[in-house]
Backbone bond lengths (Angstrom), bond angles and torsions (degrees), N, CA, C in turn:
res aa  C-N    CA-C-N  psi(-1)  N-CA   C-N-CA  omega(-1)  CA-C   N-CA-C  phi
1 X - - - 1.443 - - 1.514 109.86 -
2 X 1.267 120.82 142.02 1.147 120.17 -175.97 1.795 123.54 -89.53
3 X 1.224 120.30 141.16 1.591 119.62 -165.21 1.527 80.99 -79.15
4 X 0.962 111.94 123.55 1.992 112.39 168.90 2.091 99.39 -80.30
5 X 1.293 114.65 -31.73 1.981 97.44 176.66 1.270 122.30 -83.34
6 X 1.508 85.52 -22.11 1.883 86.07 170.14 1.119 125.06 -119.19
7 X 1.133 115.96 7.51 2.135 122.03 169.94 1.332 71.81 70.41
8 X 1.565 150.68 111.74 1.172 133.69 105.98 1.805 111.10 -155.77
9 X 0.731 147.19 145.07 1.437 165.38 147.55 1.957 114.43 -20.12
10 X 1.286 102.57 136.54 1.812 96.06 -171.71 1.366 83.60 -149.70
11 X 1.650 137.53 139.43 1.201 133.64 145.22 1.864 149.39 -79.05
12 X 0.977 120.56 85.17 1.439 118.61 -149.83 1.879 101.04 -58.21
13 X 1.528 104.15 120.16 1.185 98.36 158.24 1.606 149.89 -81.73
14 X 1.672 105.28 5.34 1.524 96.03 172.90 1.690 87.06 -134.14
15 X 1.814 85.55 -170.33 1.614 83.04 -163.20 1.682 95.09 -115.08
16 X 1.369 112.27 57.50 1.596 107.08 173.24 1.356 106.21 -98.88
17 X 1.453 115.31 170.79 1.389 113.79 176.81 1.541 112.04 -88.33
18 X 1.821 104.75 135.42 1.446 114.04 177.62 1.479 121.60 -30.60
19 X 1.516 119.86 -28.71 1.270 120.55 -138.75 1.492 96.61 -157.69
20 X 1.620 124.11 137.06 1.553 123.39 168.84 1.543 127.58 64.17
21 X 1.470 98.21 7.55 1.743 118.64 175.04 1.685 87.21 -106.30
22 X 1.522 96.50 132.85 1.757 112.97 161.39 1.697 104.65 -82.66
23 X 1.313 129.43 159.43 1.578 124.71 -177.18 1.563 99.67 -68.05
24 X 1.103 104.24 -32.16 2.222 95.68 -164.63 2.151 96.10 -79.85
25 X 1.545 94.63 18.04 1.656 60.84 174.27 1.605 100.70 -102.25
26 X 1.202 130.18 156.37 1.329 125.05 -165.17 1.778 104.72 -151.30
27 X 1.109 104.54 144.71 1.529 127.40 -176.43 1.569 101.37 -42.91
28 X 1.411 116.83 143.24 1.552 145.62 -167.99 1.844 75.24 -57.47
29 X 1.236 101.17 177.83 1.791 127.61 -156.64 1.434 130.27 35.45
30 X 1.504 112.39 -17.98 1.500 108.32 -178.47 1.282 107.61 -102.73
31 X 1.381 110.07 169.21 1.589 116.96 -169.59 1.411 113.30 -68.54
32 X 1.458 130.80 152.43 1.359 132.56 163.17 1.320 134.17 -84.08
33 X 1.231 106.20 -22.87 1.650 105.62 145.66 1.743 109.44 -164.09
34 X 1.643 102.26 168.41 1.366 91.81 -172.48 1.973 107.40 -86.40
35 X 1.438 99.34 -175.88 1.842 102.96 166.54 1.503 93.67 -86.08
36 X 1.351 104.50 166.27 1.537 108.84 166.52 1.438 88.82 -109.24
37 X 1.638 112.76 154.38 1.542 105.59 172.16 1.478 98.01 -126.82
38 X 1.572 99.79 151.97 1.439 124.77 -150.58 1.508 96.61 -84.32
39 X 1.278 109.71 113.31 1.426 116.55 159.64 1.542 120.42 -55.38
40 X 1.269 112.34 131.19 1.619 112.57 163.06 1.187 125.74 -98.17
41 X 1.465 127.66 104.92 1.098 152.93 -168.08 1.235 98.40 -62.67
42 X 1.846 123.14 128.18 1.408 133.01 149.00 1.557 127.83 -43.25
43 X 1.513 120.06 -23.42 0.925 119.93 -161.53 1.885 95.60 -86.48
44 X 1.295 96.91 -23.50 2.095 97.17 -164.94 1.800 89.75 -93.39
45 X 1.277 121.36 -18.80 1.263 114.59 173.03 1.536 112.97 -68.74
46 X 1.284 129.99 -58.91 1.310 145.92 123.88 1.391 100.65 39.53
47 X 1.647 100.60 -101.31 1.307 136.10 -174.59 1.522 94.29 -50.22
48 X 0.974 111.96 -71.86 1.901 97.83 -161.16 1.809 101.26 -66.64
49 X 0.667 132.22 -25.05 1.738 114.13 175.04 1.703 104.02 -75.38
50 X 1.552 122.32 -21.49 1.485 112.20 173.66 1.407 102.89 -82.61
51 X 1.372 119.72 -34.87 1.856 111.91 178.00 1.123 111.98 -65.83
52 X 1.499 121.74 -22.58 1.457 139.07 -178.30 1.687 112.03 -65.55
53 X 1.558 104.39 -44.72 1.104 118.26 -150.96 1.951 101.09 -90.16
54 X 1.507 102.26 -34.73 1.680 114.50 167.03 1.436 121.56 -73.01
55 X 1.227 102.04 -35.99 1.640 108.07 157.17 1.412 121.71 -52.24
56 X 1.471 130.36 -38.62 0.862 115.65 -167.47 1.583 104.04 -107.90
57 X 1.694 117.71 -2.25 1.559 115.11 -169.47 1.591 104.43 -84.89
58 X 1.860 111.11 -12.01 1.616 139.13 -144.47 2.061 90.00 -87.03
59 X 1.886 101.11 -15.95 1.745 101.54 -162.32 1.006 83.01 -95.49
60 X 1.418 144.96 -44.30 1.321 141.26 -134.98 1.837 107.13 -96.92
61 X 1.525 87.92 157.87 1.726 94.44 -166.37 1.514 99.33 -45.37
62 X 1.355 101.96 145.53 1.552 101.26 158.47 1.724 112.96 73.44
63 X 1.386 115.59 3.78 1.385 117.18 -155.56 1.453 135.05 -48.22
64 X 1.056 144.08 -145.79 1.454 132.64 -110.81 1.309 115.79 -51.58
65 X 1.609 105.96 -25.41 1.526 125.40 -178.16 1.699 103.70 -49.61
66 X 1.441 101.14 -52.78 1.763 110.37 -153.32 1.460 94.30 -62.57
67 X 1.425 117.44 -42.95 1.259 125.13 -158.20 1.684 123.00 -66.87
68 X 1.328 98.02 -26.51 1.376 120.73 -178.95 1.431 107.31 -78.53
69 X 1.434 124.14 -36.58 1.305 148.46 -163.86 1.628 87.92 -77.80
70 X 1.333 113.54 -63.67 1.473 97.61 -169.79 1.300 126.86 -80.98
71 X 1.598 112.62 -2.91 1.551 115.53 172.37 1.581 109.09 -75.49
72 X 1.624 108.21 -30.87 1.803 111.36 178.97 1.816 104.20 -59.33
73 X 1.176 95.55 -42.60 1.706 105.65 178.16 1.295 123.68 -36.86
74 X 1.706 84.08 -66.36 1.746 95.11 -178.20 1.524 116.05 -77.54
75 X 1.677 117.70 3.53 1.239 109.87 168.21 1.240 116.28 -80.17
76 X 1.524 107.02 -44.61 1.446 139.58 174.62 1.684 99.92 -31.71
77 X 1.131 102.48 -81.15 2.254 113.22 161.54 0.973 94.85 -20.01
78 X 1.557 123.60 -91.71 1.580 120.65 -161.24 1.253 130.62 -37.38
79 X 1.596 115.70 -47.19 1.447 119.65 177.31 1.575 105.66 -65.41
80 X 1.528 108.88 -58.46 1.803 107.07 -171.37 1.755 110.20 -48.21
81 X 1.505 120.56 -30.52 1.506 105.77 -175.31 1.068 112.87 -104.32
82 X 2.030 113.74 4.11 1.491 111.84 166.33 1.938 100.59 -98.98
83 X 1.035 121.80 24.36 1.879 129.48 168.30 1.725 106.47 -114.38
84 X 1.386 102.18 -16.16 1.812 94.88 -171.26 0.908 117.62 -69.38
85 X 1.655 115.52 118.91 1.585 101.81 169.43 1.738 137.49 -39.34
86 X 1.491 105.30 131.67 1.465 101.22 -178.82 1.492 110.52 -63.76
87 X 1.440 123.67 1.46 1.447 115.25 -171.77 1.162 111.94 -75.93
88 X 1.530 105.54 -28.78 1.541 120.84 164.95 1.006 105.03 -41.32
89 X 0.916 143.21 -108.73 1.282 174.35 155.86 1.898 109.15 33.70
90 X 1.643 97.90 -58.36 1.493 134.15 -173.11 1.615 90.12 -59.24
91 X 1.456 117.10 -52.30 1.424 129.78 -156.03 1.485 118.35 -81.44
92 X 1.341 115.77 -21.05 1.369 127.77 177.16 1.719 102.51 -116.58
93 X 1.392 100.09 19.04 1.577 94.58 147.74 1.238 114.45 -107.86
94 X 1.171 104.36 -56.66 1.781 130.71 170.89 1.741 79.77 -18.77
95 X 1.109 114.24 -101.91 1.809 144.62 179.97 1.229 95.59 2.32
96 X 1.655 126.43 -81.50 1.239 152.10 -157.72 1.885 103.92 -63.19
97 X 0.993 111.47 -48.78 1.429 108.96 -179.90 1.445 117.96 -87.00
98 X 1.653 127.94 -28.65 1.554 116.05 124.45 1.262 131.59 7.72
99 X 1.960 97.95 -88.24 1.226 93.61 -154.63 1.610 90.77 -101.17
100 X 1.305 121.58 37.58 2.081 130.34 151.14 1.683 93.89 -68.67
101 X 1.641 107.86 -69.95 1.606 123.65 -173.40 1.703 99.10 -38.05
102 X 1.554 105.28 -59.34 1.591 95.61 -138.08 1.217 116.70 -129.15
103 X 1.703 98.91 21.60 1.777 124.01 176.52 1.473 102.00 48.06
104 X 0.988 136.16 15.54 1.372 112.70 162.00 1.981 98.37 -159.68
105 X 1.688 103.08 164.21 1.501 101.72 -168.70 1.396 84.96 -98.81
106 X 1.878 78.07 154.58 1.857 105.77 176.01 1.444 112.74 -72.09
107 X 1.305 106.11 161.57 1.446 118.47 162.83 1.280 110.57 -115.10
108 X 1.701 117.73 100.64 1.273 124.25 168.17 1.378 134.24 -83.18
109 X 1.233 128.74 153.15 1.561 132.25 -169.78 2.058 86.54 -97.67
110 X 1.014 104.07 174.21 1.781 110.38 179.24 1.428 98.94 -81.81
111 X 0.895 132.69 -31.19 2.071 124.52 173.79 1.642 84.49 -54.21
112 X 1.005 123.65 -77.11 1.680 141.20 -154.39 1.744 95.76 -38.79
113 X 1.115 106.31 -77.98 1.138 114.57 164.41 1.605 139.66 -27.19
114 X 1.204 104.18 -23.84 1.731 110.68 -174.95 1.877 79.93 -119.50
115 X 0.936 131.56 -26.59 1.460 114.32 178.53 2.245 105.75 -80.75
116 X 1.005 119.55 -25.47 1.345 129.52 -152.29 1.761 81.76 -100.06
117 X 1.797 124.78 -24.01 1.664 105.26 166.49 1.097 97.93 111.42
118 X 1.862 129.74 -16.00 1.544 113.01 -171.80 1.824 93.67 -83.96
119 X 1.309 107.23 137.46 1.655 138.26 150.48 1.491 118.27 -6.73
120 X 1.195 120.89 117.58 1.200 117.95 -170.88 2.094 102.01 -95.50
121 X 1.158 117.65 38.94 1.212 133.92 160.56 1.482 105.26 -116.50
122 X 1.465 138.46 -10.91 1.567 145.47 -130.88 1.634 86.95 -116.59
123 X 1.536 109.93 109.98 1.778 95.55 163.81 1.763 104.20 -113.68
124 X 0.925 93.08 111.06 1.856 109.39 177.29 1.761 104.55 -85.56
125 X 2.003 96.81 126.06 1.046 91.29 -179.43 1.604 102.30 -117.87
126 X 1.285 116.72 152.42 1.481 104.76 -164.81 1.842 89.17 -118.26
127 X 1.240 104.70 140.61 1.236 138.23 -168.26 1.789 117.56 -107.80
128 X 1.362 90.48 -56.58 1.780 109.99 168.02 1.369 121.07 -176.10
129 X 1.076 127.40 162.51 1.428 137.86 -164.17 1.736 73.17 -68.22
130 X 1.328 177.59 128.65 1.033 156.01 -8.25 1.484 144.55 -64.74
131 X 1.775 99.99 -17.94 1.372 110.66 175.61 1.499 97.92 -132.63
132 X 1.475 110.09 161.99 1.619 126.55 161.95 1.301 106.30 -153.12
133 X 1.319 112.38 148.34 1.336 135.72 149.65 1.364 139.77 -66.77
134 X 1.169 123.99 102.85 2.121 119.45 178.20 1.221 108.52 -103.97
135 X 1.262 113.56 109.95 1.639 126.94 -173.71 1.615 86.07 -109.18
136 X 1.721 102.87 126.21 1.817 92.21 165.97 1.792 87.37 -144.51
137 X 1.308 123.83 -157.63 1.181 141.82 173.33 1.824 113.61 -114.72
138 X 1.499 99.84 147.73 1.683 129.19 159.56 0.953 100.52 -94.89
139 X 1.425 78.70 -170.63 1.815 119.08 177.92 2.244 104.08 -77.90
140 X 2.146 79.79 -39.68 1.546 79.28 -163.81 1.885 103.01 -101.55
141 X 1.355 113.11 39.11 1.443 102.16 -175.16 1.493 101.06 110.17
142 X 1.489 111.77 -168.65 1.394 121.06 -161.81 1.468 114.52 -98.43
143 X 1.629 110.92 155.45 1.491 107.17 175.40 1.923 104.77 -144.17
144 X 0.936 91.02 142.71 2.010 111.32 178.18 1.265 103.04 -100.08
145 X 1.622 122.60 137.22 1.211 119.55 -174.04 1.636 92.14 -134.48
146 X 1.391 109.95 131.75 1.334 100.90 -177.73 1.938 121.21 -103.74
147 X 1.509 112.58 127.92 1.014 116.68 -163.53 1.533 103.96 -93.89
148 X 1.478 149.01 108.06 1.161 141.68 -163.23 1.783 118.29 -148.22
149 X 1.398 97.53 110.65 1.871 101.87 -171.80 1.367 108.36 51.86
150 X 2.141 131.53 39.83 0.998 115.81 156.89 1.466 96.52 114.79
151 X 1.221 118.82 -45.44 1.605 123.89 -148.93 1.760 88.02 -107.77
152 X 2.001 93.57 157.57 1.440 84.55 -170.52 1.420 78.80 -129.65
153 X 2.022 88.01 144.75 1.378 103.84 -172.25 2.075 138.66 -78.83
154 X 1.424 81.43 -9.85 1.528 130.88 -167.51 1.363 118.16 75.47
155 X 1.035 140.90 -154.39 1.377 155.58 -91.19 1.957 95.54 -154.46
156 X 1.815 114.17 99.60 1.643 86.72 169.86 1.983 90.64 -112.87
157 X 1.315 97.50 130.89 1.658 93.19 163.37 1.626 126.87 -37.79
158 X 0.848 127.01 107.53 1.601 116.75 -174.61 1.815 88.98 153.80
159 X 1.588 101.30 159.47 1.666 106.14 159.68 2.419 104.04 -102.29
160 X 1.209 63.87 106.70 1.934 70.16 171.51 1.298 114.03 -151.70
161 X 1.596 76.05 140.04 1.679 103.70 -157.79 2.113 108.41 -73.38
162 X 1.217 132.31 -129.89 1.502 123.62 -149.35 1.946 76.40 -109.64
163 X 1.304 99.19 156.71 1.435 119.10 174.40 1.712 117.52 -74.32
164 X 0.935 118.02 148.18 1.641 128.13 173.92 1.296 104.02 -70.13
165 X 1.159 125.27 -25.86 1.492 122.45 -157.13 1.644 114.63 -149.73
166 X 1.051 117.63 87.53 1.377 104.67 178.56 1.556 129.86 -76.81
167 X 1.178 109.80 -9.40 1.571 91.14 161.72 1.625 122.79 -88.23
168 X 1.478 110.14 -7.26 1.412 118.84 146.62 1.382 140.91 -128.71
169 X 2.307 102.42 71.73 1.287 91.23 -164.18 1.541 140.33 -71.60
170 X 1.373 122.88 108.86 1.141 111.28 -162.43 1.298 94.55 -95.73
171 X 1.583 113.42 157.79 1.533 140.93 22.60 1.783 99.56 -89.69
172 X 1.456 112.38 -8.51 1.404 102.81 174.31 1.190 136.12 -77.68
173 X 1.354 112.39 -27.47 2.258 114.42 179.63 1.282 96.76 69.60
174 X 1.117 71.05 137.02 2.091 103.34 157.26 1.343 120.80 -35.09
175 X 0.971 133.84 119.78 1.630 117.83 -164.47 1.883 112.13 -109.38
């Protein structure tokens, strides 16, 4: 078609009319407009898995209260044995495979000790050639780990020293 102000040529690419056509009107067979589709918002997903989740804590013994109580717990766990020193860890192996060899735990001097790999945060208290104590530090304060005939007793929050009673060491139990 020819530009009549500027003498020159332009090619129209669709086939609507120049003039008195709105844009949404569109050629016979195709659709006239689309659906919009409804986004689902995270926030209403959210909500119904927590109404979901109180609904169902509301049946259980002790409910929603208990439930909440024991998720703080088991967070509580998670953080304290993701703060424990790894010296721990090093030291009640060291300990444990000892006294595998030589049925009973060593009594180390502090050279012994930084050569043998246990943690120089790690205060080991020795009790008897059958039990010891690993007192080290968290994130949230101190923990005693009880070492007894080989087997380890785990982990009670607190610094405490050797048990009164070894066939019931408390604060740890029978495991």
């Amino acid at each position: 078609m020819p530009d009549q102000d500027r003498g020159s040529y332009f090619v129209r690419l669709d086939d609507r009319p120049r003039s008195g056509g709105s844009p949404t009107d569109l050629p016979e067979g195709q659709p006239h407009h689309r659906h919009r589709r409804r986004r689902i918002r995270p926030l209403y997903v959210l909500l119904f898995v927590l109404a979901g989740w109180f609904l169902w804590a509301s049946t259980t013994e002790g409910g929603s209260s208990a439930r909440m109580n024991d998720m703080i717990e088991k967070v509580r766990e998670v953080l304290f044995d993701a703060t424990t020193d790894p010296g721990l860890k090093r030291a009640a192996t060291y300990y444990n495979s000892t006294y595998e060899r030589e049925h009973a735990y060593p009594r180390l001097g502090e050279e012994e000790k930084t050569d043998a790999g246990v943690g120089v945060g790690v205060n080991v208290v020795w009790c008897n050639a059958n039990a010891i104590v690993l007192q080290g530090l968290t994130g949230s304060g101190s923990t005693s780990r009880l070492l007894l005939n080989g087997q380890d007793f785990g982990d009670v929050h607190a610094k405490v020293g050797c048990p009164a009673d070894f066939a019931n060491p408390e604060p740890w139990g029978v495991p």
